[in-house]
N, C-alpha and C positions, 0 to 999 in steps of 0.2 A: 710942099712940106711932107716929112715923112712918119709917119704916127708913131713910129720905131727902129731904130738901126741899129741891127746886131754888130757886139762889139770883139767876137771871138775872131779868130784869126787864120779861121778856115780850117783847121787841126784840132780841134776840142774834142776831149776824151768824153761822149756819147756814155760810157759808164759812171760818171762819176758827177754824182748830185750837185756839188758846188756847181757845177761847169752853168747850171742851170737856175743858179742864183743870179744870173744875169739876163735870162732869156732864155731859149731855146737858141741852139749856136746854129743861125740859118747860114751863116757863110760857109761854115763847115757842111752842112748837109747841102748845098750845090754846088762846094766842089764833089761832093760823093756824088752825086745828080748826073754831072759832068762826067765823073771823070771814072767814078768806079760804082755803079748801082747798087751792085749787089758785092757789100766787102762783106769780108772776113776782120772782127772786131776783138781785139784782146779783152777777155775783163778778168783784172787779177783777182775777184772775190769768185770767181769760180766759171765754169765752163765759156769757152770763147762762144762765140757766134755772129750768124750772120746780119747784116744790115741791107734793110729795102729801102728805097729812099725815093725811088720813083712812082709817083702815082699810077700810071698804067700797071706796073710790075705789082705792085700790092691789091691793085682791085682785081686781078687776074686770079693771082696765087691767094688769095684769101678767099676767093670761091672756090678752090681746088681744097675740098675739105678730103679729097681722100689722099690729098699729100700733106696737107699742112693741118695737124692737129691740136686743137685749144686742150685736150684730154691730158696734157702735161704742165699746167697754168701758162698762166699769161705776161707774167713778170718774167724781167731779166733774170731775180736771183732762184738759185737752183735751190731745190730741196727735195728730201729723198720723198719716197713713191707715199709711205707712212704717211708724211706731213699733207702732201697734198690732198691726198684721200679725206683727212680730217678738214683741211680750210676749205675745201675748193668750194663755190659755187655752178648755179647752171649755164656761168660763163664758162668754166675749165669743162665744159663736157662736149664730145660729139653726139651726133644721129644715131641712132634716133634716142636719146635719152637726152638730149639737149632739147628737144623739143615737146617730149610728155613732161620735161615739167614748165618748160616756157610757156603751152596752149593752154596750162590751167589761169595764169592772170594775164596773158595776151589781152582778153577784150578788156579784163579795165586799163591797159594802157592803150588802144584804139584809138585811130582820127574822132571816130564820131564820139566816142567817152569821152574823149577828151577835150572836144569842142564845146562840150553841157559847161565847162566851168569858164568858159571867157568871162562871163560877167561877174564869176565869184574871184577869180583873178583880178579882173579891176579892181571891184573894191579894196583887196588888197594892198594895190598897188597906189590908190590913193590915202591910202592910211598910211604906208610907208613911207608917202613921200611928202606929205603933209608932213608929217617930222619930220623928216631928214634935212627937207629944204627950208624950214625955219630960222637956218643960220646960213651965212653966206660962204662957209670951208668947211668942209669935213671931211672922210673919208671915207669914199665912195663904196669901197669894197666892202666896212663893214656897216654900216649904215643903209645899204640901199642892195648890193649885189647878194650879201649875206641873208638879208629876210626874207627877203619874199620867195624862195627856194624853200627853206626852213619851214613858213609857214602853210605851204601847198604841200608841203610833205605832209603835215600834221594832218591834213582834213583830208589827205586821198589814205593815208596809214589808220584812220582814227586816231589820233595820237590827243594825250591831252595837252592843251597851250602850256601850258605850265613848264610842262618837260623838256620843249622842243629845244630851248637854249644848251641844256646839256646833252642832249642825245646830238645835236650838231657839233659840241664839241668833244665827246666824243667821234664821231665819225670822222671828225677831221683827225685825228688822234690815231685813226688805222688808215685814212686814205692818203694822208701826209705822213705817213708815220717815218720821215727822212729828216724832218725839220723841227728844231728845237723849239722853235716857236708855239708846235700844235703838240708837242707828247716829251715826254720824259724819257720814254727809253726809243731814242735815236738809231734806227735799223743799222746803220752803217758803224756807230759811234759807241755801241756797248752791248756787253754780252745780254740778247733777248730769248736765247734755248728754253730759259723756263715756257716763255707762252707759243714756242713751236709750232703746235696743236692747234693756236687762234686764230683767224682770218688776221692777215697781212703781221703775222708773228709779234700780235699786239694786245697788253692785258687789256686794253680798251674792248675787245672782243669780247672778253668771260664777263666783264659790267654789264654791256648789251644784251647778250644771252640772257642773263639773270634779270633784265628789265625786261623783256620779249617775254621771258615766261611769266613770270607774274603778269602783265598786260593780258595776256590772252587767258589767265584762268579769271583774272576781272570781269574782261570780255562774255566769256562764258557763263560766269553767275549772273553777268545782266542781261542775259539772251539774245548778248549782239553778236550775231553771226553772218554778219554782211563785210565789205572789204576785200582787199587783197591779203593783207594774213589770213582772214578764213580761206579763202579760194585756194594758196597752194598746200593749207593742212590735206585739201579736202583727197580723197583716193583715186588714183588714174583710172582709166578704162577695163586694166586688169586689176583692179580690187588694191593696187599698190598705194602706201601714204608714206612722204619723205619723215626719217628719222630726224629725232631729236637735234642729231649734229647739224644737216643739212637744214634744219629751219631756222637755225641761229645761224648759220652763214647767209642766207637767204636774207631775213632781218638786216645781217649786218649792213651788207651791199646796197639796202634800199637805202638806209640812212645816210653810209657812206657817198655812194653814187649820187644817191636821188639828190644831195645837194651840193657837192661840189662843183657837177659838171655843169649846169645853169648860172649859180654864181661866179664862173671865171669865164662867162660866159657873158654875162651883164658886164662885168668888170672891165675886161676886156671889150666889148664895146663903149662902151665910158671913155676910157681910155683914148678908143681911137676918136672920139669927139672931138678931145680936148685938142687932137694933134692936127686935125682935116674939118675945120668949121662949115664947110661948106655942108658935111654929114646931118649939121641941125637945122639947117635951111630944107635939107631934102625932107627928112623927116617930119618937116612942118607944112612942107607945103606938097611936096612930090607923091606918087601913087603909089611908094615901092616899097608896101609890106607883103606883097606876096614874095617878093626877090630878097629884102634884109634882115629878117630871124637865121635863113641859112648864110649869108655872107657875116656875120655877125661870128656864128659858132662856127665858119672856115677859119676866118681869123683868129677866134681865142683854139681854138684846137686844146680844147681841156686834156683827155688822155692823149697823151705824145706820143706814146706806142701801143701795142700788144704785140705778144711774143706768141708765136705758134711751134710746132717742134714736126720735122720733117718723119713721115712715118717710112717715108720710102726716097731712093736718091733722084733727084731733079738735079734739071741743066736750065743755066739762065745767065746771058750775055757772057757763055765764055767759062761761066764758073760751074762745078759741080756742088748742090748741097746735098751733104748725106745720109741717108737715113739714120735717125738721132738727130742731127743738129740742132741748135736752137736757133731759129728765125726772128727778127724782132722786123715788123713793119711799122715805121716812124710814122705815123700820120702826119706831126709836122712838119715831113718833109715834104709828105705827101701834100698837104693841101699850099704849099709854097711852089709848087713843081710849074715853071713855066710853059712846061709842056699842054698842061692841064688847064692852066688860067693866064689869061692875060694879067698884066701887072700884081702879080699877088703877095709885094710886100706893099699894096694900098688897098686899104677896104673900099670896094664901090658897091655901095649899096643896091644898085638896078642889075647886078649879075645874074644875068639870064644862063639857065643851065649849067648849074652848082653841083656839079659833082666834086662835092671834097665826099673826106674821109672822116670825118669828127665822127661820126656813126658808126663807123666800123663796116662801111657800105662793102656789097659785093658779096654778102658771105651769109651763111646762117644766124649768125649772130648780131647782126644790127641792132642799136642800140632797143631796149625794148623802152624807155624814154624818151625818145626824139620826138614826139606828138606833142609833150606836157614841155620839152624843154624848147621847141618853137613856141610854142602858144604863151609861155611864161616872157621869152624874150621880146614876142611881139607888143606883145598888151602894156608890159613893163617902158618900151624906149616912146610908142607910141603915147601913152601919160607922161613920162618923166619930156619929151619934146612941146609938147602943148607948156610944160610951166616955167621952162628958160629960154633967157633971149640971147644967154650964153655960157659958155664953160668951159675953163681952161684948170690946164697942171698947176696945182703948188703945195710943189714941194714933189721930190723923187718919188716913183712908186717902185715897191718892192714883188720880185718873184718869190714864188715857193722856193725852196731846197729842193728839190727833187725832179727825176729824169723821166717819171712817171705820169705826173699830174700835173699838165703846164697850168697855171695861175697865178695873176697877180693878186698878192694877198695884204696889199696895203696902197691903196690909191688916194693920195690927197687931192681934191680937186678944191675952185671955186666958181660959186656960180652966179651969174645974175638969175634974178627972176623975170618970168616974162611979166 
């Protein structure tokens, strides 16, 4: 049985968000695999560009940071040099400025930092699902996939409990900001020029900003200066401290990031439960949590791409890309690449030597989450497996809108209890 089978037709426009209300269109990215690696993609909302789609070709070129530049953002759509300067985060930057502001909160995203909270994750995780699993259907995404992301975000941010429902939904409001579902003004679907100037050209931005600031003069009066917002106020080595702008884009990305990418991440594993039973068997009885947080987040491949922009002209399989271009390497396609993995439209939990791309591997940029979003995923399926003796679909589960952020954002499941 197959957990998922894409239903696009091998040809799906890779630009255009519906295409992705269905899934990611894996038939279309291996015939690219196949047939063309590295195309040349029309997008009529603004500048063409290229597509990577094989995993060897993106772990390559994604270390060649002196060809392939994040310094011109990371999305498909264009926007002039103004806009970026204002939204970008210490994702759109190269070397060495990508990394004085990355080594100011590096260690509190570290293995060993982030191994101190196992046990405050469990708990968690059994308060989560003490509720959730007190009825026998619900919906797994928001109920189980959604919390405990939200809530680990709180207590590594400081954040007060209170808040964290709406600061999630805003963040989903600028990191989904494709689908009608999470935001009001629809990137694709209506004029957003007023908020330009905001991370992911979303008023949800300027709300966050205005909530960051007040937090931290809170902070302040109560002489809490512990955290990752205190660390990247604090001054680099040359006496330098990020403006105004950059700590509210900073801010935003934590919120955004910090929970999306985990929750479709659960979800996505859920999911495949419900399709390949034998997955709760393993999970209950097998050794294979050092191998299943990374086959987990192969399979949900939360960001689907990142866009890098060619600073100089490169040759690859045939093709030339030219200095300028805009590059997009599809993770999803990448972590489908049978090159790369055997059977990789089935989750096998015991995969030994996991090199997908869900991280953004190969590059400077790796994810600086991947510590807290293994250790969430692991502690998370290993309680949710000890209390069902089963669990299957009911009822469709739904995709995001969008070409950017693969998630399932509505999963009905039911379950037995064990």
């Amino acid at each position: 049985m197959t957990v998922w089978t894409p239903t696009d037709d091998g040809y799906a426009d890779l630009s255009s968000h519906d295409t992705f209300e269905a899934g990611a269109p894996h038939n279309t990215f291996k015939r690219l695999r196949d047939e063309d690696p590295v195309s040349w993609t029309d997008y009529a909302d603004g500048d063409n560009y290229w597509s990577i789609t094989r995993h060897a070709d993106m772990m390559e070129m994604n270390r060649n940071t002196r060809v392939f530049s994040s310094a011109r953002g990371i999305r498909m759509e264009d926007q002039s040099y103004e806009e970026y300067l204002a939204r970008r985060t210490f994702q759109e930057t190269d070397a060495p400025e990508h990394m004085q502001t990355r080594i100011k909160v590096a260690k509190a995203f570290s293995k060993p930092v982030i191994a101190k909270f196992d046990a405050e994750i469990g708990v968690l995780c059994d308060e989560i699902l003490e509720e959730a699993l007190s009825v026998d259907s619900f919906d797994a995404t928001k109920t189980i996939a959604r919390e405990l992301p939200m809530r680990m975000l709180g207590r590594i941010l400081g954040l007060p409990e209170k808040d964290l429902p709406w600061l999630v939904e805003k963040g989903d409001a600028l990191i989904a900001n494709t689908d009608p579902e999470f935001t009001d003004h629809v990137l694709d679907k209506m004029e957003t020029d007023a908020f330009r100037m905001m991370p992911f050209n979303s008023p949800a931005g300027a709300e966050l900003f205005l909530y960051a600031k007040d937090l931290m003069k809170e902070k302040e009066a109560a002489g809490d200066t512990e955290g990752v917002l205190h660390m990247i106020l604090q001054p680099d080595k040359d006496g330098n401290t990020i403006s105004e702008e950059e700590f509210r884009n900073f801010f935003c990305l934590l919120v955004a990031a910090g929970n999306d990418t985990t929750r479709y991440s659960i979800a996505a594993g859920m999911q495949a439960m419900c399709h390949q039973p034998e997955l709760l068997a393993q999970m209950q009885t097998g050794d294979i949590w050092s191998t299943a947080p990374d086959e987990i987040i192969r399979w949900a491949t939360p960001a689907l791409y990142f866009r890098r922009t060619a600073m100089q002209d490169y040759e690859a399989h045939g093709k030339k890309i030219r200095a300028g271009d805009k590059v997009l390497f599809w993770w999803s396609s990448g972590n489908r690449d049978e090159r790369a993995f055997d059977a990789p439209m089935r989750v096998n939990l015991m995969r030994e030597n996991n090199r997908h791309v869900s991280f953004g591997q190969g590059g400077p940029h790796v994810c600086l989450g991947m510590w807290l979003a293994r250790l969430e995923v692991r502690v998370l399926f290993q309680k949710l497996a000890k209390r069902l003796s089963a669990i299957e679909a009911d009822g469709e589960h739904q995709f995001l809108r969008s070409n950017f952020v693969g998630g399932i954002k509505s999963l009905p499941v039911r379950i037995k209890r064990a």
